[in-house]
N, C-alpha and C positions, 0 to 999 in steps of 0.2 A: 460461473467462470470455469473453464475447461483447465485441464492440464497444460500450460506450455511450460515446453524447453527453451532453453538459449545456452549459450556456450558454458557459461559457469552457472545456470543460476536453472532453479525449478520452481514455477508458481502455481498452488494448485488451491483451491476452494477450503475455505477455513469454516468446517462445518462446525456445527452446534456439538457434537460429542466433541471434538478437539477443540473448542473453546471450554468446555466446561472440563475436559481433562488438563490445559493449560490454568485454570484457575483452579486445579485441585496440584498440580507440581507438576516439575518437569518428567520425574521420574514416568507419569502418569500418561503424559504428551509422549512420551517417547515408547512406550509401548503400545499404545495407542495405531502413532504411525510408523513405526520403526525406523525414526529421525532423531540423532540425539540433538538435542535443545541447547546451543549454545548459550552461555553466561552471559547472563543480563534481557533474557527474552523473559517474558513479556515483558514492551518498554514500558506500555500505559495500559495497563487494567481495566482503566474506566471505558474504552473501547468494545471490549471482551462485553462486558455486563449490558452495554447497549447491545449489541447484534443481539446475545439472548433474550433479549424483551423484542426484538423486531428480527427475528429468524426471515423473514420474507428478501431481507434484503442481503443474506451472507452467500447468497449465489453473486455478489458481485466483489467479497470480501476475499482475499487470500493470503495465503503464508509462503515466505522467500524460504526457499531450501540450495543453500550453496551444496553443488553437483558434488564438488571431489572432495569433500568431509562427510557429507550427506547429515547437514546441517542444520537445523530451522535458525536462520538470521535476522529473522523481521518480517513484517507484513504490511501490506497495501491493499489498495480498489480503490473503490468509486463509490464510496459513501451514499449506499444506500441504492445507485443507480439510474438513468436517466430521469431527469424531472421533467416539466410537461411543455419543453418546449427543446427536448432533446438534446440538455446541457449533461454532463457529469463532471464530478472533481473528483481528479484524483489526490490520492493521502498516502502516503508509507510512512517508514520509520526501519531504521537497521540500526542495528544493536553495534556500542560506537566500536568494539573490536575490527568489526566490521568496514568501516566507513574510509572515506578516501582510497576506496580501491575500484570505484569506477562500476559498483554493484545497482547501488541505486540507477545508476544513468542506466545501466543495461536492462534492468525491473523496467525504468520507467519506459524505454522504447520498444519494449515487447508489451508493454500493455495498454502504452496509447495504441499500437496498432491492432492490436487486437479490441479495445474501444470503439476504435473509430469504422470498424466493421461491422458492429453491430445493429441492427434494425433499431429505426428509432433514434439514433446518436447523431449529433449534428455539429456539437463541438465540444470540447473537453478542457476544463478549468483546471486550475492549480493555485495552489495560495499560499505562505511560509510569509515569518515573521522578518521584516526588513532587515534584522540583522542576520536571519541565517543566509548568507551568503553562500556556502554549500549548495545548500537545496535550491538557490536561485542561478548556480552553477549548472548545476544537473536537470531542471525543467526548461534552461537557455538551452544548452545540449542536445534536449530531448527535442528541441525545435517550438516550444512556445515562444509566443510571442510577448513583452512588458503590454502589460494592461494598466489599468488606473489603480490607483492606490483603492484597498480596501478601506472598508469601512471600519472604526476602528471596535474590538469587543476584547473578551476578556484579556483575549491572549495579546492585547496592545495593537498596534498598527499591522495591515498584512498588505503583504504583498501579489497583487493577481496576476497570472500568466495566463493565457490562452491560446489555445490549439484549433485550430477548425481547417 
């Protein structure tokens, strides 16, 4: 995943040293990349500890940096990365200080377009829990389209969007 900007927001590749220095403290992250780490990042750990066992695939994983704090706010991608019929899902999460400010919708429309440019890529999923109406706000926004109801797993019933 390359560097992009957008008005308030910086996403850039959440490499293997800045995962393991986010699962050693913030303090650690933040000298690392000279971003101080806002309260309440990391949302989910168990994320972090996947990408370290499958390094192959954090070229499509990245960390939100709010511009005018210079901030790490949360993190998104595409889970892992096109599959073999040129699908990807995107994933995020911002940390809730964060939220209702219109961050995520802007993450998500700098990254489906820069997904949907890449070789190989042919359409781009999204999925969130039928009650997060939030998220189902912001991947409407972003321009997916209601898909079929997910299948149901751990996390309960989901909801799928798609983009093509």
């Amino acid at each position: 995943m390359p560097y992009i900007k957008t008005s308030r927001l910086t996403l850039i590749t959440f490499t293997v040293d800045m995962m393991k220095a986010t699962l050693s403290g913030a303090n650690q992250l933040k000298e690392l990349t000279g971003y101080h780490v806002a309260d309440g990042y990391p949302m989910e750990v168990y994320k972090i500890e996947r990408f370290l066992q499958y390094p192959e695939e954090n070229e499509w994983e990245g960390i939100i940096i709010h511009n005018k704090n210079r901030s790490i706010i949360g993190d998104m991608g595409f889970k892992g990365g096109p599959d073999e019929k040129g699908g990807m899902d995107l994933g995020y999460s911002i940390i809730s200080g964060y939220q209702g400010n219109g961050y995520a919708t802007e993450m998500a429309s700098a990254m489906v377009e820069w997904g949907l440019n890449q070789p190989h890529v042919k359409k781009i999923t999204a999925s969130c829990s039928n009650e997060n109406i939030p998220s189902i706000k912001v991947l409407r926004n972003t321009g997916f389209a209601s898909g079929q109801r997910g299948r149901r797993n751990l996390l309960g019933n989901r909801y799928r969007l798609i983009l093509s």
